[in-house]
C-alpha positions, -999 to +999 in steps of 0.1 A: +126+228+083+140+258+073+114+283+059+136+302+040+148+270+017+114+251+018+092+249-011+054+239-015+055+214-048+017+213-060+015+181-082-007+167-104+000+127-106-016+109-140-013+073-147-009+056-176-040+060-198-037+025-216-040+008-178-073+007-184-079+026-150-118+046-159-117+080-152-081+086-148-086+126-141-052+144-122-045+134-084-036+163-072-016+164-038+009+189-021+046+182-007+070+204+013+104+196+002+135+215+015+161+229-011+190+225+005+185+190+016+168+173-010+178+163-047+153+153-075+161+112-074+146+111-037+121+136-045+107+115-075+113+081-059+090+097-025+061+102-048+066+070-069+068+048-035+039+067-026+019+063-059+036+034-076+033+031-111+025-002-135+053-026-148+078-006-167+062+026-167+089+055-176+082+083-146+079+115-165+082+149-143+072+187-155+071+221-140+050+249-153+066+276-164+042+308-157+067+331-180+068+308-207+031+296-204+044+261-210+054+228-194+091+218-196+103+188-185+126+178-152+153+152-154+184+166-131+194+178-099+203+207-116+170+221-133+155+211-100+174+242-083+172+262-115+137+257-105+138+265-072+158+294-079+129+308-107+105+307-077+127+320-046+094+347-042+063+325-048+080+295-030+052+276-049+059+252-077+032+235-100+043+198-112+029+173-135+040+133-130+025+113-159+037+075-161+036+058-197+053+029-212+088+028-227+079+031-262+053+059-258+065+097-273+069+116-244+039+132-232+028+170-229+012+179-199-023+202-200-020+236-190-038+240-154-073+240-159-106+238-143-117+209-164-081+187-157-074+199-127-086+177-091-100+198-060-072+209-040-079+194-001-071+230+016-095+229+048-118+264+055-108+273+027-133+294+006-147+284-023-135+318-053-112+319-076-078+320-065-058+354-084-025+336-082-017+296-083+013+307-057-014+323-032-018+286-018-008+283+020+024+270+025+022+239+056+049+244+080+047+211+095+076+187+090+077+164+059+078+137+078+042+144+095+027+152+062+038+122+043+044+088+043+076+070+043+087+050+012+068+018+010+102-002+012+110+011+046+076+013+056+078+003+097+056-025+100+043-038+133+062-069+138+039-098+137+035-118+173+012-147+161-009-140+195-045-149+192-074-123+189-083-130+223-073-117+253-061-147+269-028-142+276-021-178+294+008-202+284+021-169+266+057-173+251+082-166+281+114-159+256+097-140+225+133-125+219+143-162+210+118-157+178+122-133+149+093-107+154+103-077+126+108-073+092+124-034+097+154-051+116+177-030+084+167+003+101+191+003+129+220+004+110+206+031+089+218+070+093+195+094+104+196+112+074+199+090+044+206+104+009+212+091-025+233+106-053+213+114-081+221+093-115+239+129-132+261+154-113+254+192-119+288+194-139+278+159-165+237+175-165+252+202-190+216+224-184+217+262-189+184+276-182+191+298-210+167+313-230+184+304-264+178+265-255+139+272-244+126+278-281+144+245-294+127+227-267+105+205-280+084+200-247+070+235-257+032+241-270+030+257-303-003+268-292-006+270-252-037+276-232-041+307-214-036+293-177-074+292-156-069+299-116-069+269-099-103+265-079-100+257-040-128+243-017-134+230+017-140+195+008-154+187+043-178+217+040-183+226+004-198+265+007-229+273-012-231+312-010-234+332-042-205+332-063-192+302-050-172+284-080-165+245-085-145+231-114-176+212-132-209+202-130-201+164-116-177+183-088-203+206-077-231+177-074-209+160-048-201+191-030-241+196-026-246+164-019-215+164+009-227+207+018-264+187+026-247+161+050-226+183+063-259+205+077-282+182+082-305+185+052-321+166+020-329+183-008-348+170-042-341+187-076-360+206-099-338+206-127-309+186-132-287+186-162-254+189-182-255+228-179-276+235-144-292+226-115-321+239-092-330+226-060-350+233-028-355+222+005-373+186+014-392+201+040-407+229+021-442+216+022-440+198+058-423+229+072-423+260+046-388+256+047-384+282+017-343+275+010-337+271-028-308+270-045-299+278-087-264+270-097-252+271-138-222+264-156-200+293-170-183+294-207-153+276-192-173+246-183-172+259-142-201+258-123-210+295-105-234+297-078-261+321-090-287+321-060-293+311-028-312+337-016-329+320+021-315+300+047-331+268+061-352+271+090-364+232+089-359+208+114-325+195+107-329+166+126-361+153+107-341+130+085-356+100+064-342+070+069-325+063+039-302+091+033-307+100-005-281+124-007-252+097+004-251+082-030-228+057-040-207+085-060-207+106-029-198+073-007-170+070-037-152+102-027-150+098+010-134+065+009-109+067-018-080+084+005-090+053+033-089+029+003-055+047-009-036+039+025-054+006+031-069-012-003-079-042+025-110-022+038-140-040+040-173-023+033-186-027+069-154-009+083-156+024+054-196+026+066-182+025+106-158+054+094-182+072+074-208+073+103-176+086+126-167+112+101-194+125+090-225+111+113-249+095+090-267+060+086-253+045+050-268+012+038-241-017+037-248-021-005-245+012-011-211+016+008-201-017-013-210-001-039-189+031-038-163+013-024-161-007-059-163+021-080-135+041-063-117+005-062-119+006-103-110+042-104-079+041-084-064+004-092-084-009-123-110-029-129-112-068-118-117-085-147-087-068-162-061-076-133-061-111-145-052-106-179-024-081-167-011-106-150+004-120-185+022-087-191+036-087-159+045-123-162+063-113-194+082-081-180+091-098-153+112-127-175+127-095-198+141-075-175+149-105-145+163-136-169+159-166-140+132-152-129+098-173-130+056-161-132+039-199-134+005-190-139-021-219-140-055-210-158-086-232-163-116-231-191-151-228-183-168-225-212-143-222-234-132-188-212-096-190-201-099-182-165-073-176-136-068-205-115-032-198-093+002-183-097+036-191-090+064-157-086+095-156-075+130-133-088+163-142-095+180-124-071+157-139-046+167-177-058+201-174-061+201-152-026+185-180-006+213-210-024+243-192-020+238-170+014+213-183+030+205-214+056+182-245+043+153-234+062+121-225+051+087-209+067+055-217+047+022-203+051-008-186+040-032-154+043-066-144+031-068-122+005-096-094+008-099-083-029-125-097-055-104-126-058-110-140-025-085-167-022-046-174-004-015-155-007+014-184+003+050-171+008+081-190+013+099-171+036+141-179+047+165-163+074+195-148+058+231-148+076+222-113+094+188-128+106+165-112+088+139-121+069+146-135+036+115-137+008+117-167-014+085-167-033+048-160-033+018-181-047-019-172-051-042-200-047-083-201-047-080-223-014-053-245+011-063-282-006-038-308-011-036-301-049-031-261-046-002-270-023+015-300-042+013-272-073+028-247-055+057-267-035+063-282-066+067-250-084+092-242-053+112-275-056+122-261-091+136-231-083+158-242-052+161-274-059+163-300-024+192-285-003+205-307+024+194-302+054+160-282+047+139-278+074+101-267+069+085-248+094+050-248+091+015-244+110+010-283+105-022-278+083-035-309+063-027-291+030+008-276+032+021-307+054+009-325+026+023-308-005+057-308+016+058-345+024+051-352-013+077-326-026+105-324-001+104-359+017+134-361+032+131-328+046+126-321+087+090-309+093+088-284+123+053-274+135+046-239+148+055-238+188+023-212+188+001-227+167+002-259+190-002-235+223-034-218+207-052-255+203-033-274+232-048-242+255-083-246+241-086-279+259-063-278+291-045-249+314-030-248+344+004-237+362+021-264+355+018-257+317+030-223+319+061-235+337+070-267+316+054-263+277+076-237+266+103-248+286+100-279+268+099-265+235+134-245+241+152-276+253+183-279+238+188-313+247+163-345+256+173-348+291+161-313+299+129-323+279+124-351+290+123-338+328+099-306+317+076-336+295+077-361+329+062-327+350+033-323+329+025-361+324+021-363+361+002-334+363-021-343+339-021-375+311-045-368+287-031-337+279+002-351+266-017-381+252-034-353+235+000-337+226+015-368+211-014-377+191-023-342+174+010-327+174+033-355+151+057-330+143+089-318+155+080-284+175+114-291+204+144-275+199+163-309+214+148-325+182+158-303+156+189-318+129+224-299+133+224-291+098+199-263+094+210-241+121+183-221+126+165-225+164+132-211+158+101-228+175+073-206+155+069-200+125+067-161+128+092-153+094+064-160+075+038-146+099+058-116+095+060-116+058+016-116+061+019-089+084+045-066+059+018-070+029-015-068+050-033-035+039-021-043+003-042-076+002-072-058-013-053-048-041-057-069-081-042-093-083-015-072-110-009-048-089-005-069-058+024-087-072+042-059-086+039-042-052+057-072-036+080-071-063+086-034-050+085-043-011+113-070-022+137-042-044+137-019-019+145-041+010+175-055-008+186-019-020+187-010+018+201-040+027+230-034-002+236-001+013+238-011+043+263-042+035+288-011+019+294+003+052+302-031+073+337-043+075+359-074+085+339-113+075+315-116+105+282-100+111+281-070+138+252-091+155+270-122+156+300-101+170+278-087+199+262-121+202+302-133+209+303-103+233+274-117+251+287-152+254+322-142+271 
């Protein structure tokens, strides 16, 4: 990146308020965009992809304006350069991204202060006031180190349906024949992909002209004086004299994560709104004479006042349950985990706490911090279900043909949530005009409160990629759960001829799709029957004939791989054509479907895409499929602009191939 032309964007990102997400102070993060390359529609769809916002929500951005003392709002490509321009010098721009609804006024963000502002995550970094918000460092590694890519294009490991084990016998000898990704869009992508923003410099009509700045109505009338910005090692919070921290509650942590750090405990002598005083544990064991007096300042900062010994305890002489590791402290260290992977169980954050930061956390109290920075970053649980109404309803106003079926129960006289049905428009009329009557159904845990099944519907589209149908939340895989949701299934698509279900050949979803879709073909998994024929029987001749037999293309060729491993060994293909009633041979499958595969890895895939999100409510869960889904089809749309002539380039290479 070229230093002259990049900028450090320091950004404060607020949610809505009327989410009902507690303690919804600023997120404050850093980006490194370039000025020459970038243009405020990719810059603002980064961050959203990033930090995606409710149903609906209107994206709001602001700048501070340090002349002005004022925060004027962003909207063009044009007032994005205007800005860059203001700040050639500093190379440092503060930014505020709210997200409210579409009705609300538009919002005004607080001046920088040290009561709305987060900690700023600058490592060795020493804990005084900072003269100058542009005196922040400025990263010089490449954007694409420091951040993530959009969720929509997101790689994901393609999904291989291998067990956990080791055990790599009777492994699949053609995986190529299978599809194994759901990032097959990204090789016809350019290198450098940009989008025109919505407005051209010459239809933005901005002047940054100070006759327009006093009608602007984004102005304060009465603005705060700006308050430097307070910086901290978060890792190692310093505790020397004169040491500032935004507030009290901030500086308790940072003690609390300054007396892990060094090995220490520490009991208070006074502990209140306005101060705190503490000392050393060992003090009477070992005269360990450290103390420590901190007090807040007129501003509501807290100011270091004395600290006037060092320790000269034992640091190793720990108790066994680590006081200062509190559930608020446990809180902090695992919302950025819980921010890149909501799907984290307790016992995993208290294995990456002890790596981290090498202390013994009890399992409840992890559990418990990890549900309070749960609420504070997504919501609360109790709420998600209700929200899943409103999304319902905003969903069916803005998509007309699409459907949200949700099923609720009573228990004493409380409505409560009992499944849910989604699918879009686009999705529906995708699969029944472009797409081949073949479907992969299947399920997978979901590790939030709600500890039930995420089932997907899953099609291959005329490209070969993976095609998403529709998604169901269930409280278990019984018949009934299944029979709802196939049911829900068979009204949007109706029973094309031809369809063939590809399925793990469960008692549950073969049953809902024999009572829905009778006169469908039912194909079971080629890997699910490898995985519990191998439990029972191995040997050579297995590896040489099973899969064979599976790709036959016709019965004499299976026939003759079937004959081998009868002679070999009976029971097994007793046990075969018992336990295995489905059609999982190629030399089986009906002419009308046209799709060859022997596993059911679309769907597998489609589990694997949405993994770390399955810790997410329930709400936000299915708006960030909704998202996953958008995105895919705007890079497929883009891509489809660029192809020419009627026939597929893979299709043409797969002629090639043939010749």
């Amino acid at each position: 990146m070229d230093p002259n032309s990049s900028y450090l964007l320091e950004i404060r990102l607020r949610c809505n308020p009327k989410k009902l997400r507690k303690d919804s102070s600023y997120y404050t993060f850093s980006k490194v965009v370039d000025s020459d390359l970038c243009n405020f529609k990719d810059v603002v769809r980064e961050i959203v992809d990033q930090y995606p916002h409710g149903y609906q929500e209107v994206v709001h951005v602001f700048y501070y304006d340090g002349v002005k003392k004022c925060s004027r709002e962003v909207t063009t490509d044009q007032e994005l350069l205007e800005i860059f321009r203001k700040y050639v010098d500093s190379k440092v721009v503060h930014m505020t991204i709210t997200y409210t609804d579409p009705t609300d006024d538009v919002p005004i963000p607080e001046c920088f202060t040290l009561e709305n502002s987060d900690l700023l995550d600058i490592p060795c970094t020493p804990s005084m006031p900072c003269p100058s918000l542009a005196a922040s460092s400025q990263s010089t590694e490449p954007i694409s180190s420091q951040h993530t890519k959009p969720i929509a294009s997101q790689p994901t490991e393609p999904s291989t349906n291998e067990p956990n084990d080791d055990d790599e016998s009777l492994a699949n000898p053609e995986p190529q024949n299978e599809h194994v990704g759901v990032d097959d869009e990204a090789f016809y992508l350019p290198a450098h992909k940009t989008h025109v923003g919505e407005e051209s410099d010459s239809e933005s009509g901005f002047e940054f002209d100070e006759e327009y700045e006093k009608e602007d109505g984004l102005i304060r009338k009465d603005p705060l004086p700006p308050v430097p910005v307070v910086a901290y090692d978060r890792d190692d919070p310093p505790m020397s004299v004169g040491s500032l921290y935004p507030n009290m509650k901030q500086f308790k942590l940072a003690l609390n994560q300054h007396a892990i750090k060094h090995k220490f405990e520490y009991p208070t002598e006074k502990s209140d709104p306005g101060r705190v005083r503490a000392y050393c544990a060992r003090k009477r064991e070992e005269g360990c004479r450290w103390r420590l007096h901190a007090s807040t300042k007129d501003d509501k900062s807290v100011k270091v006042k004395k600290n006037p010994r060092q320790h000269t305890c034992s640091s190793a002489r720990r108790s066994k349950v680590l006081k200062n590791a509190t559930k608020f402290w446990v809180c902090e260290q695992v919302k950025d985990w819980l921010m890149e992977d909501a799907s984290l169980t307790a016992k995993e954050l208290q294995r990456r706490i002890k790596d981290k930061h090498k202390v013994e956390v009890p399992y409840k109290r992890v559990y418990a911090g990890k549900e309070l920075a749960h609420t504070q970053l997504f919501g609360s649980w109790d709420s998600s279900c209700n929200n899943l109404y409103r999304f319902k309803a905003e969903i069916e106003r803005c998509s007309p043909g699409s459907f949200v079926v949700i099923d609720h129960h009573k228990i004493n006289e409380q409505i409560r949530f009992n499944r849910l049905f989604f699918t879009m428009k686009p999705c529906i009329e995708g699969f029944l005009k472009g797409c081949r009557p073949y479907l992969a159904i299947d399920s997978t845990f979901l590790t939030g409160r709600f500890r039930g099944q995420l089932a997907c519907a899953i099609s291959v589209d005329g490209h070969n990629w993976m095609y998403p149908i529709a998604v169901g939340v269930m409280d278990s895989e019984i018949n009934e759960n299944w029979i709802w949701f196939m049911q829900r299934l068979r009204d949007v698509i109706g029973s094309p001829f031809g369809l063939a279900i590809c399925t793990d050949a469960g008692q549950g979803v073969m049953a809902g799709a024999k009572e829905v879709f009778p006169y469908a073909e039912y194909r079971e998994c080629m890997l699910h029957l490898v995985m519990n024929f191998k439990k029972r029987y191995s040997g050579k001749v297995f590896e040489e004939h099973l899969w064979a037999a599976a790709y036959s293309w016709n019965s004499y060729i299976f026939e003759k791989n079937w004959s081998a491993m009868d002679e070999a060994n009976s029971e097994a293909m007793d046990y075969t054509r018992q336990n295995h009633t489905k059609i999982w041979t190629r030399s089986q499958f009906w002419t009308h479907c046209k799709v060859d595969y022997v596993t059911n890895n679309l769907a597998e895939c489609f589990n694997n895409w949405v993994k770390k999100y399955k810790g997410l409510n329930l709400d936000d869960f299915m708006d960030l499929i909704r998202q996953l889904i958008m995105g895919k089809w705007d890079i497929r749309r883009d891509i489809s602009k660029q192809m020419e002539g009627v026939i597929f380039s893979t299709h043409h290479q797969g002629f090639e191939g043939a010749k």
